[in-house]
C-alpha angles and dihedrals in degrees: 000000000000122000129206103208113188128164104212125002105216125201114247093255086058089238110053126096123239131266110222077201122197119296090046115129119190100178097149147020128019128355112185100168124161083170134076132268107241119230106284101026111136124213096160102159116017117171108253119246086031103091111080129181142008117344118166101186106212122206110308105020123132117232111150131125092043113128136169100205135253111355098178135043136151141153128212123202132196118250101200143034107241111188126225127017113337126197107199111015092227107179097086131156138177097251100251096173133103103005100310117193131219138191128205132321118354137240125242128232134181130159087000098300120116131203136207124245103203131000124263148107109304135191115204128197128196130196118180117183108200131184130168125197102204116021142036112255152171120261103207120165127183141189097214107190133192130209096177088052077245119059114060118207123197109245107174133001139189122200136187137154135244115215110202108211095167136012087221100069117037115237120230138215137167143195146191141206142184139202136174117207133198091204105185091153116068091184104046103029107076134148139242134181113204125186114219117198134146151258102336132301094063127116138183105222125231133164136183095227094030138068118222118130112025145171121210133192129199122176106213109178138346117278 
């Protein structure tokens, strides 16, 4: 395979800068540009993390495809331990211990309720860490997702089962669920986590230094 290596590309008069003119496809490989993309270039498809510098694109040109990467990401924990079925889960808090990282814009959450904070195409994971000290139980835990801002609807659930074999030592169990959602509403689709037990003596277990049961959001891509 033959290879052209050059340093700068100059325009003819020495100064000015170069046209990528209609008719040029970069679909692949390294794009170093301080110029502009002429009207009718085409760059669908460059790898992210491979366009450096400067690139105005003018009218026409095609830059889709280009993407540089996750832009949001956040996880949630519970605070508390609540015993018996909960819907919704409510004692949320961004997690603010050992050095816990962020990315972008965060979500919103009140009465247990969360809200997006820009559209886009989201993938939502759910861990839900359950015990019980007296009884054996069920460990169900569910994403639950709106699209009226009013009717939840259950999306995605994880279930286990806690045995008891003595009242002196509680018994654990947890679960996870996952959900990927197209939110193009920023007022009407909203999110949910609900625990699902048993008959009595059951908990899902939070804590404010601790992460047990979380919820985590990562944008991936625009709607």
């Amino acid at each position: 395979m033959s290879e052209i290596r050059v340093t700068n590309i100059i325009g003819e008069t020495g100064t000015d800068a170069v046209n990528f003119s209609k008719g040029i496809n970069i679909s692949s490989g390294v794009c170093t540009a301080t110029s502009f993309v002429g009207s009718g270039a085409n760059l669908t498809a460059l790898p992210a993390g491979n366009l450096t510098g400067t690139l105005p694109a003018i009218s026409g040109a095609n830059l889709t495809g280009i993407s540089a990467g996750i832009e949001m990401a956040q996880q949630w924990r519970l605070t508390s331990s609540v015993a018996g079925n909960q819907t919704p889960l409510t004692a949320w808090e961004a997690i603010d211990t050992g050095g816990q990282g962020n990315i972008g814009s965060a979500m919103s959450v009140s009465s247990g309720l969360f809200t997006y904070p820009t559209t886009g195409i989201y993938l939502i994971l759910f861990t839900l860490s359950g015990y019980s000290d007296n009884s054996t139980q069920n460990v169900i835990g569910s994403i639950e997702h709106t699209t009226n801002n009013s009717s939840y609807s259950t999306v995605a659930s994880g279930m286990n089962g806690i045995y008891d074999f003595s009242n002196s030592y509680a018994s654990w169990g947890d679960t996870f669920a996952m959900h990927m959602a197209d939110i193009n509403d920023l007022s009407n689709q909203k999110t949910r986590f609900s625990y699902g037990a048993g008959q009595g003596g059951e908990y899902v277990h939070g804590n404010s230094n601790y992460s047990y049961t979380t919820a985590t959001f990562i944008r991936l891509a625009a709607t």
